[in-house]
C-alpha positions as CSV (number, residue, x, y, z in Angstrom):
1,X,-42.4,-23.3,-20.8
2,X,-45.0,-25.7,-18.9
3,X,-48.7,-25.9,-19.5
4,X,-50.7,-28.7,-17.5
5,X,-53.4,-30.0,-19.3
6,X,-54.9,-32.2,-16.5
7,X,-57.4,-34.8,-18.0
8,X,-58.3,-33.1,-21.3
9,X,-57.1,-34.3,-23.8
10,X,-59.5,-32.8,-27.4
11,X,-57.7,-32.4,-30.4
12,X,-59.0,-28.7,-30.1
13,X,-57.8,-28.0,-26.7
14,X,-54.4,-29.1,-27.8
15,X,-54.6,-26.9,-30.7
16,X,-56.3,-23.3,-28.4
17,X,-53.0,-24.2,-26.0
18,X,-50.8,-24.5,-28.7
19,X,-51.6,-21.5,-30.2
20,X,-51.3,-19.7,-26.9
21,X,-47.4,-20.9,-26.0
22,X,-46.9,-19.7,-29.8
23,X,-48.4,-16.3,-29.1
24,X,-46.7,-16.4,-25.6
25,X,-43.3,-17.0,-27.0
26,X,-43.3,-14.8,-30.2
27,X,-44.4,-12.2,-27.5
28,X,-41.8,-13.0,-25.1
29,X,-39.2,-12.4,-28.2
30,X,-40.3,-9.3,-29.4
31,X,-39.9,-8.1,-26.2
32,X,-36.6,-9.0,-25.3
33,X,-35.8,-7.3,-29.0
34,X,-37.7,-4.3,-28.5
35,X,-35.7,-3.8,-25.0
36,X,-32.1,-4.5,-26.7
37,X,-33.5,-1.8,-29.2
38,X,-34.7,0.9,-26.6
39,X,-31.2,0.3,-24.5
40,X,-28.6,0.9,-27.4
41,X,-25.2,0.2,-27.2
42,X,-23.0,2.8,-24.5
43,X,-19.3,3.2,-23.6
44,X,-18.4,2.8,-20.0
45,X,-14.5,3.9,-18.6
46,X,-12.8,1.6,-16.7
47,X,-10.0,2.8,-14.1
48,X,-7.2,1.1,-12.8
49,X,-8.4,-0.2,-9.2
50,X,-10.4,-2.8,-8.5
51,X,-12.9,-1.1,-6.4
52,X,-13.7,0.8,-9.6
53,X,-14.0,-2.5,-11.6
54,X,-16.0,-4.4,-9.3
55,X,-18.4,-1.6,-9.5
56,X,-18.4,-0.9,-13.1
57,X,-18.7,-5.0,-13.6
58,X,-21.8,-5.3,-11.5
59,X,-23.8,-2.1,-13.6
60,X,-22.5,-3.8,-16.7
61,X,-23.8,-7.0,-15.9
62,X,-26.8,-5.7,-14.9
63,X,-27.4,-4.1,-18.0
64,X,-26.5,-6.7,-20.2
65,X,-29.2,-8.1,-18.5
66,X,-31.6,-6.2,-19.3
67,X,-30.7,-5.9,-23.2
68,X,-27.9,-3.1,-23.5
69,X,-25.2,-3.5,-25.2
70,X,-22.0,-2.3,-23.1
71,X,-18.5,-1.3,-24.0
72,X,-16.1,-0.8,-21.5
73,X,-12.7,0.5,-22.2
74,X,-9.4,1.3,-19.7
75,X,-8.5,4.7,-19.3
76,X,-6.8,7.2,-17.4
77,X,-9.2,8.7,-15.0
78,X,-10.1,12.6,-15.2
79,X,-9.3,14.6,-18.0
80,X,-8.7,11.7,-20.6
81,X,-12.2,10.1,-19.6
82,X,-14.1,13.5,-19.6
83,X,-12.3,14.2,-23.3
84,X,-13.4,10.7,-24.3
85,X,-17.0,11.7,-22.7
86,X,-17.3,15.0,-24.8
87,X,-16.1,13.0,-28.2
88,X,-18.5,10.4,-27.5
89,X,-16.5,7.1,-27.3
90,X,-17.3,7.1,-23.3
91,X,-20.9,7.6,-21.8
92,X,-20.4,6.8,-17.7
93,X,-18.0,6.7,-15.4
94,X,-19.4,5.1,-12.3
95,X,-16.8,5.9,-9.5
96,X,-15.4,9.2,-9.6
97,X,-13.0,10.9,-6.4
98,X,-12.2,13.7,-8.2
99,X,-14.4,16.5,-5.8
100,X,-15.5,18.6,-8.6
101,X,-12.3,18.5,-11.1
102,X,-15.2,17.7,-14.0
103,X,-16.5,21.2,-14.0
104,X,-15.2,22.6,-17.2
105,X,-16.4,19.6,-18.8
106,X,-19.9,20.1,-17.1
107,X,-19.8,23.5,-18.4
108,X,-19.7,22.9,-22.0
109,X,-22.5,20.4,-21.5
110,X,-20.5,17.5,-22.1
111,X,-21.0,15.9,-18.6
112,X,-23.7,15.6,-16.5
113,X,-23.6,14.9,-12.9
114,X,-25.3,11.4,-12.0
115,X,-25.6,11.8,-8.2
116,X,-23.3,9.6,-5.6
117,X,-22.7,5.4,-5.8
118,X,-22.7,4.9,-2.2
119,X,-19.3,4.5,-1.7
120,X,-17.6,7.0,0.6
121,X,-13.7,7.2,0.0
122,X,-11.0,8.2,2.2
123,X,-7.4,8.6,1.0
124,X,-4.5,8.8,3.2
125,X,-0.6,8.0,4.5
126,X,-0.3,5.1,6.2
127,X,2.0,3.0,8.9
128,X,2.2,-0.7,9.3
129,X,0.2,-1.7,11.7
130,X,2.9,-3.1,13.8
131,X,4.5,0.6,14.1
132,X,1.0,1.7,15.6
133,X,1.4,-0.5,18.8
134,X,5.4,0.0,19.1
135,X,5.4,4.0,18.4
136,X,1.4,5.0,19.4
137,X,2.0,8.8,18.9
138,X,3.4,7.8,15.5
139,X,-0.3,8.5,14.1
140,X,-0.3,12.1,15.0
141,X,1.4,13.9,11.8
142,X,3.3,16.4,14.3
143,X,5.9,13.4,15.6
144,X,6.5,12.1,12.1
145,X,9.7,13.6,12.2
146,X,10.5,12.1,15.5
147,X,10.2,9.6,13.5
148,X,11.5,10.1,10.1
149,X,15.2,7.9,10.2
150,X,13.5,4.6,10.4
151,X,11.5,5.3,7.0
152,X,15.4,6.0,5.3
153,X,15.5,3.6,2.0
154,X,18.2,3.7,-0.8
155,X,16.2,6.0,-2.9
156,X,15.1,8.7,0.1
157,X,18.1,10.6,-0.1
158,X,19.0,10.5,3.7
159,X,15.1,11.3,4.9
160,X,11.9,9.2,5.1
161,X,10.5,7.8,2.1
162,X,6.9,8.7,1.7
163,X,5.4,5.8,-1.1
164,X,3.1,8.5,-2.9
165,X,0.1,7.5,-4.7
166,X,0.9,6.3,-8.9
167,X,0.3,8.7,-11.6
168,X,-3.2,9.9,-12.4
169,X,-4.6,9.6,-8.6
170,X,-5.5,12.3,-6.7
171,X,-2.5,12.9,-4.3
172,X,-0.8,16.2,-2.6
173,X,2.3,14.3,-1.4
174,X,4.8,16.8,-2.0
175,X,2.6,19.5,-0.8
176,X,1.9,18.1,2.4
177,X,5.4,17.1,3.0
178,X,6.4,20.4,2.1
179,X,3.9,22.7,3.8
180,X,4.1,20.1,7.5
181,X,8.1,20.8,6.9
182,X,8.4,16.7,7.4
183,X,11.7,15.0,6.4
184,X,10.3,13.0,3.7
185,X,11.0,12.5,0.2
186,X,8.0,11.7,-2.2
187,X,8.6,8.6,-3.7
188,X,6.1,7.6,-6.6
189,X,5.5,3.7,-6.5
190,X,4.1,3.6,-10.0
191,X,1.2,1.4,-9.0
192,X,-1.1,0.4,-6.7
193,X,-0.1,-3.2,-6.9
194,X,3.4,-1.6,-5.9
195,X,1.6,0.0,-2.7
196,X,-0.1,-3.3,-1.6
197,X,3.3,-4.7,-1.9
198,X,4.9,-2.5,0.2
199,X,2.3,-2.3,3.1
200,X,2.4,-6.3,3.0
201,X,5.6,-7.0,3.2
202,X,6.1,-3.9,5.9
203,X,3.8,-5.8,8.2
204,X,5.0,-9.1,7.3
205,X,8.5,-8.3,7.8
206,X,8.3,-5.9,10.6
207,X,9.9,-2.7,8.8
208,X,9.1,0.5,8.5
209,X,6.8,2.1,5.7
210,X,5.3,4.7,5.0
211,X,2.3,4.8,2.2
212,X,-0.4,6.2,0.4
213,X,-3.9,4.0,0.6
214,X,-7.7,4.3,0.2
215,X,-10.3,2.9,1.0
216,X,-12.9,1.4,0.5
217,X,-10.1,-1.4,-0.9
218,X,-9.6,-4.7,0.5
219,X,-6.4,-4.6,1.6
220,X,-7.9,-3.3,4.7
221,X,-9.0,-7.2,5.1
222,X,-6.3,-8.5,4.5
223,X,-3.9,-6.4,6.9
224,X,-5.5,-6.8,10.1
225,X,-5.4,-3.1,11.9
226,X,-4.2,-1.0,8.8
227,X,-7.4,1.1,8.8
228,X,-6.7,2.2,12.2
229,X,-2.9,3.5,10.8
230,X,-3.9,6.2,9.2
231,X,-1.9,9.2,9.8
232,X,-4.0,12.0,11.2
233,X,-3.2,15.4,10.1
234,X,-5.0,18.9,10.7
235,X,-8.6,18.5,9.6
236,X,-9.3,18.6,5.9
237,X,-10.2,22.3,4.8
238,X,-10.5,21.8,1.0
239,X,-12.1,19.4,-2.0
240,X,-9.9,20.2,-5.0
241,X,-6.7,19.0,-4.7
242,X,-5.1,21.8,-7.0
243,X,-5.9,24.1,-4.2
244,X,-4.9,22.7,-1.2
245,X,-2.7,24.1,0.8
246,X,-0.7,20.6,1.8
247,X,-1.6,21.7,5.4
248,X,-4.1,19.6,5.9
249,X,-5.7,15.9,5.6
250,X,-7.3,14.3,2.7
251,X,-11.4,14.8,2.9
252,X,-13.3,12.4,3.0
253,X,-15.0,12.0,-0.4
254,X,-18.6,10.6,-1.4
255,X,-18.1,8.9,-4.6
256,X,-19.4,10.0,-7.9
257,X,-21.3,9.2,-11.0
258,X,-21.0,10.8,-14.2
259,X,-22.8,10.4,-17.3
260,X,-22.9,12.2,-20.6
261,X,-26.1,14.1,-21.3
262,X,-26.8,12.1,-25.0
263,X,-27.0,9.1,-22.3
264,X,-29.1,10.9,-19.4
265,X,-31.7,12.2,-22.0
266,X,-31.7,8.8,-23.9
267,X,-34.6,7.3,-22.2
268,X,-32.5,3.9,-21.8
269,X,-32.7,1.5,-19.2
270,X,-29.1,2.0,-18.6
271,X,-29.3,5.5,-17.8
272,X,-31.7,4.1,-15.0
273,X,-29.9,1.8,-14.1
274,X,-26.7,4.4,-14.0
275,X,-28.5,6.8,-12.2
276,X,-30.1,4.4,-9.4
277,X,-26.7,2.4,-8.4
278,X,-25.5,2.8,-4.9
279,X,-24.1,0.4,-3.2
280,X,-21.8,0.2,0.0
281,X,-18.1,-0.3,0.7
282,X,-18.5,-3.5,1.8
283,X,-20.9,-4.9,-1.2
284,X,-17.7,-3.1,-3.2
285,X,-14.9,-4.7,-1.1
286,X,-16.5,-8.5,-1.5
287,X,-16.6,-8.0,-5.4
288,X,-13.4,-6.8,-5.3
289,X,-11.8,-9.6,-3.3
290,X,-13.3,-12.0,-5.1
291,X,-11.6,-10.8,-8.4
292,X,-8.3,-10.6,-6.7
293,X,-8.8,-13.8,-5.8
294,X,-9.2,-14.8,-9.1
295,X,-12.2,-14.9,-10.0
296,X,-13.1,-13.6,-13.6
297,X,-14.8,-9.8,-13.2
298,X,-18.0,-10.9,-15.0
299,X,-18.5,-13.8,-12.7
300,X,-17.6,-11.8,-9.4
301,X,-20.0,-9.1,-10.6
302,X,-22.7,-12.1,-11.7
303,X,-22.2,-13.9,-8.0
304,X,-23.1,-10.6,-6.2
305,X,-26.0,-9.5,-8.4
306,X,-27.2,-13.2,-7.7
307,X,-27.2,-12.6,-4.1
308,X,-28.5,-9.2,-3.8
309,X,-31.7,-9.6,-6.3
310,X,-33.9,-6.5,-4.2
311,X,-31.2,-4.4,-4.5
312,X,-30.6,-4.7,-8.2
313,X,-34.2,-4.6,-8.8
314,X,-34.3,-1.4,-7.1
315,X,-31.8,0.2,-9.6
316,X,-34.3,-1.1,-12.5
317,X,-36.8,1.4,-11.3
């Protein structure tokens, strides 16, 4: 802290400005103390894809910033983070696809809704982009039999393999195979490091494959043309995957906050925060790639907050 004194230089003048950069500074302290106070500390989920990390990062960040104390701790999404939610070890999640599945939860007043991120997902089976311009009509879900003998692998049994999406994501594979009568056979990847690894390779390689994806993710950057594979099937009639039919496509999903109501009637910054955060795919893709990359999450998180200073100031309030 500066103070220009210009010409004067009294004994008293040094002692008034003195006493002012004390004042300012003890100030400036109990400020900074009485905001860690009024935060408190709060639990956030963390989920396994990096879209979801580069999101929860940046809020964490942010709120650190601002004098919260922040927990966050891996789990498996839905049901185990809501029950963690209600018991109290969890207070947000900050990316949610799950189209309602949090109801019951909501209903004993354990979760409250926090309103949408920003981020507008979009699940689906995919084709190697090379396949696209060789087979065109491969992307219309009625010739996927026509089809079906290039997907054959070891483990397909003598019919496509289908890479489903790894436990714990929302995925109707087996419906949808079943109820389009397509001859597939569900394979679960385990992972989706093992999905990226088959689309790769597919496209570098030239072979066939088959896949669950999502976006926003930024393997859409790095293989050219894959968001233009998507397999289009009938036009998405539901939003809770334990009800659909498997006739018809994924829906396209505006991402979801949830907090628990001890945090949304706490008064804290955080839940501010919380509550304000929206962001795009794109702002969620470069965080993303730059942790894949590499980079450690806070430091990703800390490089986009740095650049984006109105929109972070906008979640403050």
């Amino acid at each position: 802290m500066k103070f220009s004194l210009g010409r004067r230089s009294a004994a008293a003048s040094l002692i008034v400005v003195g006493a002012l950069v004390l004042a300012s500074c003890s100030s400036s302290v109990n400020d900074n103390a009485s905001k860690a106070s009024d935060c408190g500390t709060w639990g956030m989920a963390m989920h396994a894809w990096n879209g979801y990390t580069a999101s929860a990062q940046v809020v964490a960040e942010v709120a650190r910033a601002n004098g919260c104390t922040i927990t966050q701790t891996t789990l498996e999404e839905a049901g185990v983070t809501y029950d963690a939610m209600e018991a109290g070890s969890i207070d947000v999640i900050i990316e949610d696809w799950g189209g309602g599945r949090w109801k019951e939860w909501v209903d004993r007043g354990a979760i409250v809704e926090a309103g949408a991120n920003g981020n507008v997902g979009l699940i689906g089976m995919y084709v190697a982009p090379w396949m696209v311009a060789k087979y065109p009509d491969i992307l219309d879900s009625a010739n996927l039999n026509k089809y079906a003998a290039l997907f054959k692998t070891a483990d397909s049994g003598g019919k496509g393999a289908w890479y489903e999406g790894p436990p714990g994501y929302t995925t109707i594979g087996e419906k949808m195979i079943s109820a389009n009568k397509l001859n597939f056979k569900a394979i679960s990847t385990g992972s989706e490091a093992a999905l990226v690894d088959v689309l790769t390779k597919a496209e570098a390689n030239k072979t066939a494959a088959l896949a669950y994806f999502y976006t926003p993710g930024t393997l859409f950057i790095k293989i050219p043309g894959l968001e233009q594979s998507r397999i289009k099937f009938p036009a998405n009639d539901w939003t809770d995957a334990a009800k659909a039919s498997g006739l018809t496509d994924y829906p396209e999903t505006a991402l979801q906050k949830l907090m628990t109501k001890k945090l949304m009637d706490s008064g804290s910054i955080f839940s501010t925060i919380v509550m304000n955060f929206s962001w795009t795919n794109a702002d969620q893709n470069s965080v993303a790639a730059d942790i894949e990359g590499g980079m450690e999450p806070a430091a990703a998180a800390q490089k986009w907050i740095d650049a984006n200073p109105d929109t972070v100031k906008a979640w403050l309030g």
